[in-house]
C-alpha positions in Angstrom: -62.8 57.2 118.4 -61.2 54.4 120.0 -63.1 51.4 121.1 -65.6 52.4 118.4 -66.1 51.6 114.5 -63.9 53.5 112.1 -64.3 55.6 109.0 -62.2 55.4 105.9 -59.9 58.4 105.5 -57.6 59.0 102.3 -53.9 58.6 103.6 -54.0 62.9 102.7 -56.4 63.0 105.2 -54.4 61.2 108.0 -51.3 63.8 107.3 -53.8 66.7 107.5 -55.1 65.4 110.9 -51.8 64.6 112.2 -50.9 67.9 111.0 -53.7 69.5 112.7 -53.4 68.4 115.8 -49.4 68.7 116.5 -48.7 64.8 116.7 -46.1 62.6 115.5 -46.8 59.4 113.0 -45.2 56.5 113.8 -44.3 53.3 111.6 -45.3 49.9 113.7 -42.7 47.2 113.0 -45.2 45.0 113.6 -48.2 45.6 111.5 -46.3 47.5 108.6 -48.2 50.7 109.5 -48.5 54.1 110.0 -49.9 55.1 113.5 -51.1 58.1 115.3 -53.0 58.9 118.3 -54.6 62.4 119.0 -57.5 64.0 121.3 -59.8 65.7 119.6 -61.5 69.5 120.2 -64.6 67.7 122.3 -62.1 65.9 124.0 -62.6 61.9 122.2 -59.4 59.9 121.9 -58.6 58.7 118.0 -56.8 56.0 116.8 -55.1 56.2 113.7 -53.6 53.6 111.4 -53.2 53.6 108.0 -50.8 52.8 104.8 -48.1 54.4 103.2 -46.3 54.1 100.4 -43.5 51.6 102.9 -46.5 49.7 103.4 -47.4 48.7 100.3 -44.2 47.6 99.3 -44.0 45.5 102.6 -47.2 43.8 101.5 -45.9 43.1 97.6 -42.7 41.7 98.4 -44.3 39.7 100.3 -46.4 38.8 97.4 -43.9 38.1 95.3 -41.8 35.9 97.7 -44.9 33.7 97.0 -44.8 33.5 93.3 -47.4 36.3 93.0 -47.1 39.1 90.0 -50.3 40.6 90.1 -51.6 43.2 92.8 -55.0 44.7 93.2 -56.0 47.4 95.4 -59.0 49.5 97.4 -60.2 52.7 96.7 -57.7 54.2 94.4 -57.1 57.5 94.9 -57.0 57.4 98.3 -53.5 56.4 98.9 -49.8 57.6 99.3 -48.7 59.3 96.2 -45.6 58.2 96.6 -46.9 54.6 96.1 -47.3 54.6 92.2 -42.9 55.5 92.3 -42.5 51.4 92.6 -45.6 50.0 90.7 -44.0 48.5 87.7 -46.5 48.1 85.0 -46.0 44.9 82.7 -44.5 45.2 79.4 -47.0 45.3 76.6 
């Protein structure tokens, strides 16, 4: 709900929602995100921002410009499949 604290929702879960409810996902720019906004069945107004698979990369070129070759990240499983196409693993 917007204006209120938010729950974690796997990025499958935001394209099911956006899905759901007819609305149209939109990259910010700005942030590097995916957006959405939607009214619920009870009539609440959501919110919805969350990463993709562009947003990552965003973040780890950004990395890198700074000399940084490692990455770590929250709650795996939870994100854009298509994020593991560019993860280049180290050679062993």
């Amino acid at each position: 709900t917007i204006g209120k604290k938010g729950v974690g929702v796997s990025y499958k879960e935001c394209i099911e929602i956006a899905e759901n409810y007819n609305v149209t996902i939109k990259f910010d720019n700005i942030s590097g995100e995916a957006v959405f906004h939607y009214t619920d069945t009870s009539g609440k107004k959501h919110e919805v921002w969350f990463n993709t698979a562009g947003s990552a990369r965003l973040r780890i070129e950004i990395a890198q410009s700074y000399g940084i070759n490692r990455i770590a990240f929250w709650r795996a499983g939870m994100e854009d499949p298509k994020f593991w196409e560019f993860i280049k693993r180290p050679d062993s």
